[in-house]
N, C-alpha and C positions, 0 to 999 in steps of 0.2 A: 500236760493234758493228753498225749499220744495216748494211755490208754484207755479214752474215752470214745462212744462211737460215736457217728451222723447224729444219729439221737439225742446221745446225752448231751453234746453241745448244742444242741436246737433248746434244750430244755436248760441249758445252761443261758443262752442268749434270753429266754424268753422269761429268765427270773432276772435279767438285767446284769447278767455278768460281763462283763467289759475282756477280763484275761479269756474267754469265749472267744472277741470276736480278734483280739489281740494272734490268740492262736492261728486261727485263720488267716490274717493278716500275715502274719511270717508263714507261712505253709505255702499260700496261693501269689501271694500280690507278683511275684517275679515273676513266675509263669503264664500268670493274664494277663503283663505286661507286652511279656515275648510277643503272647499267642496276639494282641490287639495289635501291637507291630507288624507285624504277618500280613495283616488283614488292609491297614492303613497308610503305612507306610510313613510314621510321623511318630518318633520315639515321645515329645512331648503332648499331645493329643492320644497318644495309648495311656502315658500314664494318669492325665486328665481322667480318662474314663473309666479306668481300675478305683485311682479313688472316688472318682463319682460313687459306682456301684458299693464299695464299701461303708460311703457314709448314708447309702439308701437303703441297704442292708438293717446299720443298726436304728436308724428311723423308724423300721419298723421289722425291729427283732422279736420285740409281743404280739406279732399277728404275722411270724412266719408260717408257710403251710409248704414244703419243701417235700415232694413226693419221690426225688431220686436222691441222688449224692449229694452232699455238698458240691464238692467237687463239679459234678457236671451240671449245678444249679449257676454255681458260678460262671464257668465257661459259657456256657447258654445267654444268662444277663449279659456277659460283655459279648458277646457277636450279636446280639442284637441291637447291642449300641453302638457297635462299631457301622455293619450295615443301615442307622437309623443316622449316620452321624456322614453330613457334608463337607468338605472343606472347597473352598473355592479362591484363586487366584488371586489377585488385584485387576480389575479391568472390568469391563463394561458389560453386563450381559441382562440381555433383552429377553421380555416374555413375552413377547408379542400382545396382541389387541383385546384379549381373553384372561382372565382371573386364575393363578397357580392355583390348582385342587390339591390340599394338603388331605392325605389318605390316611396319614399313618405317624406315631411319633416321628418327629424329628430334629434333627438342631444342623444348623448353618451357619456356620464359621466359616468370616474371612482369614485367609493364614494369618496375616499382620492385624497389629492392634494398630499401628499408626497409618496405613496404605490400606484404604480399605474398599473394597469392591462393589461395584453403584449397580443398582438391579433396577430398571427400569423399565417400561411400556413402552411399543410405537403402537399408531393407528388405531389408537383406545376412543372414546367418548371425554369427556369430560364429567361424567356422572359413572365411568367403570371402578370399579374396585380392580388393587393387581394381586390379594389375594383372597383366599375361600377354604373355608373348613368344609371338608364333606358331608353332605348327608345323610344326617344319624351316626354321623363317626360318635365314637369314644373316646377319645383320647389321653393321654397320660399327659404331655407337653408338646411345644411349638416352641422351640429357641430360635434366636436369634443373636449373635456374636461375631462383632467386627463385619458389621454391612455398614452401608449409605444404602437408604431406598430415597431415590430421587420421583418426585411425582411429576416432575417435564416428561411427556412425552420424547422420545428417543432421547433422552436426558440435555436438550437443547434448551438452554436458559431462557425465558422471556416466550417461549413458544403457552401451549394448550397444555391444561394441570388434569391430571386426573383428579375423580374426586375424592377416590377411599386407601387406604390400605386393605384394611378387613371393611367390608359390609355386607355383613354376617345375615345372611335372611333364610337359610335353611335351620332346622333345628339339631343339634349339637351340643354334647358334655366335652370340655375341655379342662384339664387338671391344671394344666398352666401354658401361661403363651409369656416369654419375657425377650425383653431385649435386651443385650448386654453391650456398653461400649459400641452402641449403634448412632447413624446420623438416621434422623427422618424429615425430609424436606420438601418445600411445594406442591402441599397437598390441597384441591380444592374445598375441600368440606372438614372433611377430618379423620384421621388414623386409624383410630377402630371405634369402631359404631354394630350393636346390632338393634337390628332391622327385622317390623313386621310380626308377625302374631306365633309362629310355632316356639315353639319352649327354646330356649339357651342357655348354657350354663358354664359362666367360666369360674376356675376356682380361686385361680391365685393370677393377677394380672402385675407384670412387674417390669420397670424401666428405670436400670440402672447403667449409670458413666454414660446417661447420653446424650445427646443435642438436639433439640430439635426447633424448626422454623420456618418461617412463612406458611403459617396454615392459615386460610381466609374461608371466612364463612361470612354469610350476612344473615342466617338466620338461627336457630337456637343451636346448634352444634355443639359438643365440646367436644378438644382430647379427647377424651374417653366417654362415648356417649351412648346410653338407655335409657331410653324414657317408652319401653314396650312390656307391656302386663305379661311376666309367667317368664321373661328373662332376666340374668342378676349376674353379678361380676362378685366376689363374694369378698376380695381381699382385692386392694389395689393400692402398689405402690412406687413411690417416684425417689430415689435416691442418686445421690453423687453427680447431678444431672444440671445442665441446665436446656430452658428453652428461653423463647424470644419471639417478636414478632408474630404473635396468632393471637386471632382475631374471635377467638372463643374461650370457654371456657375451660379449666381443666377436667373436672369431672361435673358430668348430667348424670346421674342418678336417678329419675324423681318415678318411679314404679315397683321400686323392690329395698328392700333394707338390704344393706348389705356386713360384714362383720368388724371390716378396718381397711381404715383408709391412711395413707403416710406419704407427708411429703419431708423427707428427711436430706440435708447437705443438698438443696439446690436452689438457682439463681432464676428469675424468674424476671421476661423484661417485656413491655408492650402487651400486656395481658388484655384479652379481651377488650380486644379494639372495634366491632362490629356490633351493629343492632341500630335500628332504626329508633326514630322519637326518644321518648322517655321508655323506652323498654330496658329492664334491668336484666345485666346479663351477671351471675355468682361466679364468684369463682370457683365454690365448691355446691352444688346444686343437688341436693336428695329432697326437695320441698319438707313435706314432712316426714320421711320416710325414717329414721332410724341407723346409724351405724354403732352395731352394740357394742365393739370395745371403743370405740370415739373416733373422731379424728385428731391425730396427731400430725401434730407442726413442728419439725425442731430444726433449727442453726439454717435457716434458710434466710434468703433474703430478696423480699419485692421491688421490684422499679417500677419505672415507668405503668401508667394506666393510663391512656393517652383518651378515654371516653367518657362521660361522664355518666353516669347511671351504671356504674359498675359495683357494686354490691359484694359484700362479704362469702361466708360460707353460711348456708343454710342448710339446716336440718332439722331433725323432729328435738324437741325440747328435752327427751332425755337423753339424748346421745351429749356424751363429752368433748370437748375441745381440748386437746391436749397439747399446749404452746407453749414453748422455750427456746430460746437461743434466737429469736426472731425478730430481722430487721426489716426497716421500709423507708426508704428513700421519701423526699420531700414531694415527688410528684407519684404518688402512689395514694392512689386514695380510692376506699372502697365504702363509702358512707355518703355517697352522693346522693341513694337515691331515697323517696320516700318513707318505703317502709326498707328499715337497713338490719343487717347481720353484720356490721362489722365486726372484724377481727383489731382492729389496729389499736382498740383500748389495753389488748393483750399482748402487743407487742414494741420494739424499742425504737424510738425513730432516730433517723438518719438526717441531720440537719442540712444538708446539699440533696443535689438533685441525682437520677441513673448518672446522667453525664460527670458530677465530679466524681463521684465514687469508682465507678469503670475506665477501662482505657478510650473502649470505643463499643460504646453496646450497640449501635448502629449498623456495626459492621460484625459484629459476634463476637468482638473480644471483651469479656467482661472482667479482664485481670485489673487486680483491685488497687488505686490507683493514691489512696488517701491514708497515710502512713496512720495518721489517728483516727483511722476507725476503729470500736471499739471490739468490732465484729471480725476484723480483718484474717485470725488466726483460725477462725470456729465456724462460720456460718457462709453460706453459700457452696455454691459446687466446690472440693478441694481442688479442683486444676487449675483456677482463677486468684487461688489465695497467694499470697508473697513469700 
């Protein structure tokens, strides 16, 4: 293809030719690996970001608009991912009593997947959030990889919880916010939440390989919570993951439709353990609102529901439920309440309890403990499987 210009392989890429970006690929990739080493100082984190950029590239090769070279289209995309792009130590680091203002793309890697670095608050409130999207930003993404956000105050156990991660009350477009191989822990309310009346808009919300636990609410909270008119999360999803111990639900939805929702490979234990009287708290809450390609359930597995008036996934009647591979222990039960959405007619039961099935889900290890479960190979987080 050398005797082809900038041009013609733009027009080659945007009729979906593959030897296009193929070519590029062997031309450039060694060189923007060099140059992002230069920059970063981490031969495996340059090359991360080379191919980031080349599979964003052919993502979207039909609505390229490439006004200089290839060449310094490329270079350009990786130093601004390389300058967009944090990596941080193992160890402790403090933001003090005020909310990180996130300005601009970014992503935040701890070096290690298994050491992973605790970001914390002193001298917060109990009702502070420890982060914040800017106002009227735009955003493309908000990563996150190999953190622990601890919600203790100077990260001192049993001490004052803050109450947010994100409580998002300014208005804001965000493309994506995800966590990857993240811990999130002792949070008073809940992780992300927007808040209050200006527009919001996130596109793709996404938590993969992570953990999460001790979130305590005692009032409508979830995980992931919208219940404000003119704001909407549009995709959201939970893979390879597990949580535990919170005391809400996973998704409140109930003001906006949203497109899809997935809870795929995770372990799910002490689900929505708060609410007062006979109040029903869902697991999955859009009331009537809509998810048009459905929700989707697959190879996961429910424990513990230690409340009664705990209720199914609810949504508007023509959204789909999309269930397979799914188990649920004998003390899991989401049909307690009145008016019910159960899910468990669609799913396969576990004849023991969290505790036979698990090692010690009490203490977070939910490695799986019961040679004849039938699920034992397939469903749940795969870190926990045998």
């Amino acid at each position: 293809m050398n005797q082809y210009s900038d041009q013609d392989i733009l027009e080659k890429l945007k009729s979906d030719n593959e030897a296009a970006l193929d070519y590029l690929f062997l031309a450039y990739y060694e060189k923007l690996c060099i140059y992002a080493f230069t920059v970063l100082k981490n031969k495996d984190i340059a090359e991360e970001i080379v191919q980031d950029v080349f599979v964003k590239l052919w993502k979207q090769h039909r609505k390229l608009n490439i006004e200089t070279s290839i060449k310094a289209y490329l270079f350009r995309t990786v130093h601004k991912h390389c300058i967009n792009y944090f990596v941080i130590k193992p160890g402790s680091y403090n933001i003090g009593s005020t909310a990180f203002n996130l300005t601009k793309n970014i992503k935040i890697r701890g070096l290690y997947r298994d050491t992973l670095p605790v970001i914390h608050m002193s001298g917060a409130t109990s009702t502070a959030n420890m982060l914040n999207i800017a106002t009227t930003s735009q955003l493309n993404y908000i990563r996150f990889e190999n953190i622990e956000f601890s919600g203790y105050l100077d990260n001192v156990s049993g001490g004052t919880k803050i109450g947010y991660m994100f409580n998002q009350s300014t208005t804001c477009t965000l493309g994506e916010l995800s966590f990857t191989n993240c811990v999130i822990r002792n949070i008073g309310n809940t992780p992300v939440r927007l808040k209050d009346a200006p527009v919001k808009t996130i596109s793709n919300l996404s938590f993969d390989k992570y953990k999460i636990f001790d979130i305590e609410n005692s009032s409508v909270y979830a995980f992931v919570n919208n219940n404000v008119a003119g704001c909407s999360i549009t995709n959201i999803s939970f893979t390879n993951s597990t949580v535990y111990n919170f005391a809400v639900s996973i998704v409140l939805h109930t003001t906006a439709n949203s497109n899809s929702v997935t809870l795929q490979n995770c372990t799910f234990n002490e689900i929505s353990t708060s609410g007062t009287g006979t109040s029903i708290r869902y697991i999955i809450d859009y009331n009537t609102y809509t998810v048009t390609n459905g929700v989707t359930i697959q190879n996961c597995i429910f424990g513990s529901t230690p409340r009664a008036y705990t209720d199914g996934v609810r949504v508007s009647t023509s959204t789909n439920k999309l269930i397979s591979g799914f188990y649920f222990t004998s003390d899991y039960k989401d049909n307690n309440a009145a008016t019910t959405f159960s899910i468990m007619g669609s799913l396969t039961a576990y004849s023991g309890s969290s505790t036979a099935l698990f090692k010690a889900p009490t203490n977070g290890d939910f490695t799986i403990i019961d040679a004849g479960f039938a699920g034992k190979s397939n469903a749940g987080d795969p870190r926990w499987r045998p």
